[in-house]
N, C-alpha and C positions, 0 to 999 in steps of 0.2 A: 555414417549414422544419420539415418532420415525421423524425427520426431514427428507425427501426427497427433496435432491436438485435435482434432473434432472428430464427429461422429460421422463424417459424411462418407457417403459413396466415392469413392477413389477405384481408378482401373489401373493396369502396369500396361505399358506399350514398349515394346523393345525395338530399338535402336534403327533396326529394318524400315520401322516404322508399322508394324504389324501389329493389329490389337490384341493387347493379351487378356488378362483377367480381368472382369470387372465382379466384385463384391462386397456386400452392405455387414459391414463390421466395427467395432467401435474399437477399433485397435490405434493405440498412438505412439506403438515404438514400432518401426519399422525397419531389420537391414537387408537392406538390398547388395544382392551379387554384385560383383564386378564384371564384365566383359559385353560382347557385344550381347548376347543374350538376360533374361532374370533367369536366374537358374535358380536362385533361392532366396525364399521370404521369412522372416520368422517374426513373431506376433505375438503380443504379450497371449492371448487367447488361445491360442495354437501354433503350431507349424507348419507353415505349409513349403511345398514343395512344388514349383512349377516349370516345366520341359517341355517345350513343342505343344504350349499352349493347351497342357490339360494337367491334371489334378493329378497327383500320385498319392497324398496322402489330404484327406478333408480334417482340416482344423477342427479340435474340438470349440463348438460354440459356434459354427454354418451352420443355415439355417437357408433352404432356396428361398422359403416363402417369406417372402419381407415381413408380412405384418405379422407374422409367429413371434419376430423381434418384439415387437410392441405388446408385450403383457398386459392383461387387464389388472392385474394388479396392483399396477404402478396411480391406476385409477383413484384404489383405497386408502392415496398416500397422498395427503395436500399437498402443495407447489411446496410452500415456505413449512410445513409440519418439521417441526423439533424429533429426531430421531435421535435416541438416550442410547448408547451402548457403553457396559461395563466392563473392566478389564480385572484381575489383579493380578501385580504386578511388585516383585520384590527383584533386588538387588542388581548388580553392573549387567550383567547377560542376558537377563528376560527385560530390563531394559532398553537393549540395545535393539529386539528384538521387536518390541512391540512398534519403533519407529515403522517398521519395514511393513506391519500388517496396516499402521495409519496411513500410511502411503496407499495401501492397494485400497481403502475403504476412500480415501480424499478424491483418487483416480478418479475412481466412478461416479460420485454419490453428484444429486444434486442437490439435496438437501441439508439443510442447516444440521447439524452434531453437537452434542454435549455428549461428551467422556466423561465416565465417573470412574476414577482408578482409585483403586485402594492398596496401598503397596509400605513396605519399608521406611526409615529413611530413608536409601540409598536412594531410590525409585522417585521418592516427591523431590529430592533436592535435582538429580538431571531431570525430571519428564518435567516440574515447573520451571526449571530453566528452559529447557527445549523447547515447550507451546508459547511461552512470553519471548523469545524469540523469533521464532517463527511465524508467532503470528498470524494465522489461518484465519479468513472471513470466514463468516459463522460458525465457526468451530468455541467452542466454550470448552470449559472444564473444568470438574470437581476433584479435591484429593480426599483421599479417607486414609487415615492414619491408622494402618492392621493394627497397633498396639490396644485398641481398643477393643478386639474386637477375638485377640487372640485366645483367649480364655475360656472361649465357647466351644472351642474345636481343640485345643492344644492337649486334651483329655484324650483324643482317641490314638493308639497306636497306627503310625502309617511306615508303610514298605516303599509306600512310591520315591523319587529322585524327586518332588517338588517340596517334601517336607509339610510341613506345617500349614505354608502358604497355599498349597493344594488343596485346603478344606474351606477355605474364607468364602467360597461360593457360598455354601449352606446358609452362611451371615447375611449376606446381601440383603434379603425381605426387611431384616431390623435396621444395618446401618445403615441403607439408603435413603432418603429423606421421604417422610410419609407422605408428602406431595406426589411422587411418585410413582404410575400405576404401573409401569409397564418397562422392562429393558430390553437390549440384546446383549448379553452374555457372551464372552468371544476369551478364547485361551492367544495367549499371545503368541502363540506357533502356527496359526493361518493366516492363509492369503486369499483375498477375496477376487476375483474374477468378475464381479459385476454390480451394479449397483445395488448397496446396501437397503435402500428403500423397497427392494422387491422383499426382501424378507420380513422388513418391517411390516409390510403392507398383509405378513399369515396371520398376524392377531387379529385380521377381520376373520378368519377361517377358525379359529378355538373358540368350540361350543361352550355352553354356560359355564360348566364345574371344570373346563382345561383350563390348569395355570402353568404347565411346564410344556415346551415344545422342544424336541427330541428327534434326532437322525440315530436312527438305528446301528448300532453298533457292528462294526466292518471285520469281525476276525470274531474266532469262535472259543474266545477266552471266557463266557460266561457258561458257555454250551459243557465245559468241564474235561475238553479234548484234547487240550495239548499237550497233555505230559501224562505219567501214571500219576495217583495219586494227588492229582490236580484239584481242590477244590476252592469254586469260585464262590464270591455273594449270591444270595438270592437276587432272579432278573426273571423277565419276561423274553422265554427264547435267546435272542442272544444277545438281549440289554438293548441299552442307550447308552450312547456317545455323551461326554457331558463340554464337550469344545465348543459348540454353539449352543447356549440356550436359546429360547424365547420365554422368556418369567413375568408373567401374570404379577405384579406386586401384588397388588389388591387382592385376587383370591386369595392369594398366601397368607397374606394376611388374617385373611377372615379365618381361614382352618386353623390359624394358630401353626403355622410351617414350624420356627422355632421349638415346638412343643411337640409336635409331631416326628422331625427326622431324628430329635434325638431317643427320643422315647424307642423309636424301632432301631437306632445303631446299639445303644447302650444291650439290648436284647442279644442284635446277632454278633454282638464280639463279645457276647459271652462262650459264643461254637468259635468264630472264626479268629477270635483273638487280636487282629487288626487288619485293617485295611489295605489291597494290595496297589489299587489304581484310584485312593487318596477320594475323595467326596462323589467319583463317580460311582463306587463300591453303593456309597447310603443313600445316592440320587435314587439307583436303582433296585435297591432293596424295600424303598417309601414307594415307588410306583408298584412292585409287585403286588401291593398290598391295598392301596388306591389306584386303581388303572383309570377311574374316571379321572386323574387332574393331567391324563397323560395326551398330549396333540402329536401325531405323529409328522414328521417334516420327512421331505423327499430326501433322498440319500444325497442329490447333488450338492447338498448344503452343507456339507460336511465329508467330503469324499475324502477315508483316513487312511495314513501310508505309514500304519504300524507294518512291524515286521512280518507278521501273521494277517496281513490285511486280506478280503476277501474282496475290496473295492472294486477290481475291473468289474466286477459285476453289475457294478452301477454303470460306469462312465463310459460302459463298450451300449449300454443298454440307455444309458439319456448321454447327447452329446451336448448338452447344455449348462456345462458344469458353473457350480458357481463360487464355492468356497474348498480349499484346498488346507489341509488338517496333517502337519508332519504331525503325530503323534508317536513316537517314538525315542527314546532317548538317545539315539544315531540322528535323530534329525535330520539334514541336508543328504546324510552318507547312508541313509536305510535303502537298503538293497529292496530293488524293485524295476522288474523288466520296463515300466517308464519311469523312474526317477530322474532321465535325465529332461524328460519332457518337463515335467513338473518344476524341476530346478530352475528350469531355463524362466520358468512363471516368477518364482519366487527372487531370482537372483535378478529380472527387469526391476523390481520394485527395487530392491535393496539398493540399485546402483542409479535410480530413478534421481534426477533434478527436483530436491523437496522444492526449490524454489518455483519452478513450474504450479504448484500446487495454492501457492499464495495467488488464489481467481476470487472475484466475486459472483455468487450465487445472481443471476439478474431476480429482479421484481422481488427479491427478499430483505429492502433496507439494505441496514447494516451500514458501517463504513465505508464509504465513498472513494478513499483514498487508496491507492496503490500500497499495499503492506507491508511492504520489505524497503521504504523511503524513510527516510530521517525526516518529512518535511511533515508541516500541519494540515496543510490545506493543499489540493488538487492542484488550486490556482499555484502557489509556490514551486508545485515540483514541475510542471508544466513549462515555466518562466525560466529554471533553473537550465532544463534539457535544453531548451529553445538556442540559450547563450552557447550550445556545446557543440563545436562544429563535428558532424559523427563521419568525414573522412579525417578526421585526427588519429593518427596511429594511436593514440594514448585516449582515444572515447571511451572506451571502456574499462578503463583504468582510470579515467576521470569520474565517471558514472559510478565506481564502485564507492567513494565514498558519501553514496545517499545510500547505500545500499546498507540493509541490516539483516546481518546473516545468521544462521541458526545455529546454538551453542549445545553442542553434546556431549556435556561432562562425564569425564571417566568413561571413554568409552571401551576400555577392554577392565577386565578383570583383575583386582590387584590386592595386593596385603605387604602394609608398609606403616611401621609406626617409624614417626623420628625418637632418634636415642638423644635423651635430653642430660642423659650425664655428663659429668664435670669436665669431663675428659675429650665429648665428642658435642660441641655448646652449637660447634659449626657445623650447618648441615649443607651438602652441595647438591642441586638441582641442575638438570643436564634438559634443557631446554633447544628445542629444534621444532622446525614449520616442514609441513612433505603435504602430499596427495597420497591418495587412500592409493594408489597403486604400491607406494616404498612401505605399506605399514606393516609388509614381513617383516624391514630391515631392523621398523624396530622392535617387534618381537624377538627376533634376534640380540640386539643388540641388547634387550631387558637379561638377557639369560648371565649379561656378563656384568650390566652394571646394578649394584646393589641401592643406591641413589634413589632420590623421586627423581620421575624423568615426565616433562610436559612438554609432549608435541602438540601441535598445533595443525589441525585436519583441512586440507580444503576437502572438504569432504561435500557429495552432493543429498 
């Protein structure tokens, strides 16, 4: 396993001594073949495949011309600018989940982040565990407790598997703090491919009265065609996707949003009765009706691999993908002639070294210190390493206790009350340490014991 942290131009030369490929890509996981030859490369951005010193297949996200790399839009984004994105997020699974999409947003970004999650208990006791852990320069974060915020949506009938939690978008313009003009909006079932500042950088691009920015919807579930009998929300053509926003607070504000989505859901589910695909149904039934608040985004922003997905249409037509959308309740296992390509994207993050990810931003302030040290001061931990002879078999075993590592509570799914009766006073906990490779054994091993059972993850 070869890790590349930079940006830079890197070529492959094979063992002959022959030059192989040289290409400008910001890719940092790289596994290389074994033998005398590279036979094969694969890249969190692509796959490539290389024989006899030519291309068989072009990664998505090549580009020949170097400076196509170089967006002007990264222009309309200051060095140190605060980029706000929103999540919600409820219970053990969409928790688990959302780690693996901050990972692909941390990858890239160069820019400072505040997260504003609004989620369950479940959700604020591990995610503020996890970021107070973890520890990320300039990464900040807000929680918002849905309990407040439930009452405004828990009125509409919904079909979708996210339940309840699925409508709390609609809330965001009220519960987010009125300081607040602008977010990005992100379902925690994508992976981003590239730096998050480039989409930040569309709100230079939405004219006066756009306050909602919107990738067009990839399967023809609005269009009324999948099935006999099928009838969808009112949409424009084939809707919007509602996985990636771009939300305008301030306009929303101003039109009274609050007062406006409800006004037109309370209308159409007096025909449609309820809701099939949860707050994207009343996103897209308030645009049909106001097209002026709507900015359209390019499809790469959101390229979505529901079951009925139409997306090759984008990604065979821009090879620049940039955000990656399972939207389906098969997730990982939704059938799709590249799903395994896609996987291969989503499963680097997932198995990704969060600790790699604790950098600091240059020339943006901040913390000084190394973030994963027990120590106060630079000078300290500097003094400390200095004493630490690193041909000692045990340096890194020594190193690890400055080291502070990220806690991820409850990380599978579970339902367990203790029996506090008279009878069962003693409760027995079955306690064991593994790496994320044995954690079949304990799913396994949960089917048989009835117990609380706390393993302990090295998990990366």
């Amino acid at each position: 396993m070869i890790y590349v942290q930079t940006h830079y131009r890197f070529g492959i030369t094979t063992k002959e001594g022959a030059e192989g490929v040289t290409f400008d890509l910001s890719w940092r996981e790289v596994v290389a073949g074994q033998g005398p030859n590279v036979n094969s490369l694969k890249a969190v951005e692509g796959i490539l495949k290389v024989q006899d010193n030519s291309f068989l297949h072009t990664p998505v996200g090549y580009k020949k011309d170097e400076k196509s790399l170089n967006s002007k839009e990264d222009e309309w984004v200051g060095k140190c600018e605060v980029i706000h994105v929103a999540i919600v997020c409820a219970g053990y699974n969409s928790s688990r989940s959302v780690v693996t999409l901050i990972k692909s947003i941390l990858f890239y970004r160069k820019n400072p982040l505040h997260l504003h999650v609004m989620g369950d208990s479940k959700a604020h006791l591990i995610l503020t565990t996890l970021f107070s852990s973890w520890n990320i320069p300039q990464m900040d974060y807000s929680f918002y407790k849905a309990d407040s915020v439930l009452d405004e949506v828990s009125w509409i009938p919904n079909k979708h598997y996210s339940g309840v939690y699925g409508l709390l978008k609609l809330t965001l313009p009220r519960a987010l703090p009125p300081s607040l003009t602008k977010v990005i909006i992100l379902d925690t079932d994508v992976t981003f491919a590239t730096d998050i500042a480039q989409l930040w950088a569309r709100f230079h691009k939405m004219e006066q009265e756009q306050a909602l920015g919107l990738v067009e919807n990839q399967s023809d579930w609005y269009l009324g065609k999948l099935w006999k009998n099928h009838r969808p929300w009112p949409a424009l053509g084939r809707g919007y996707n509602t996985g990636v926003i771009l939300m305008d607070l301030s306009k929303l504000r101003k039109i009274n949003w609050a007062h406006l989505w409800r006004m037109i859901a309370e209308r159409d589910l007096q025909t449609m009765l309820s809701t099939s695909l949860a707050d994207q149904d009343i996103f897209n039934a308030v645009i049909t009706q106001n097209q002026h608040i709507l900015h359209e985004i390019p499809c790469q922003w959101n390229v979505q691999l529901s079951d009925n997905t139409r997306s090759e249409s984008c990604y065979t037509e821009v090879i620049d993908l940039k955000v990656i959308h399972w939207n389906s309740p098969k997730k990982l296992r939704v059938k799709n002639k590249h799903a395994e390509f896609f996987r291969n994207l989503h499963l680097t993050f997932l198995e990704y070294d969060g600790n790699l990810l604790r950098r600091e931003l240059f020339g943006c302030g901040g913390n000084a210190t190394i973030s994963s040290i027990h120590l106060s001061t630079p000078v300290q931990l500097v003094s400390a390493i200095e004493q630490m002879n690193e041909d000692d078999p045990c340096y890194e075993f020594s190193l690890a206790k400055y080291t502070k590592y990220r806690t991820h509570l409850f990380y599978l799914d579970y339902e367990y009350e203790v029996d506090s009766s008279e009878n069962n006073s003693n409760d027995v906990t079955l306690v064991a340490q593994l790496s994320m490779d044995r954690l079949q054994m304990i799913q396994s091993l949960a089917k048989h014991w009835e117990g609380l059972t706390h393993p302990l993850y090295f998990y990366f």
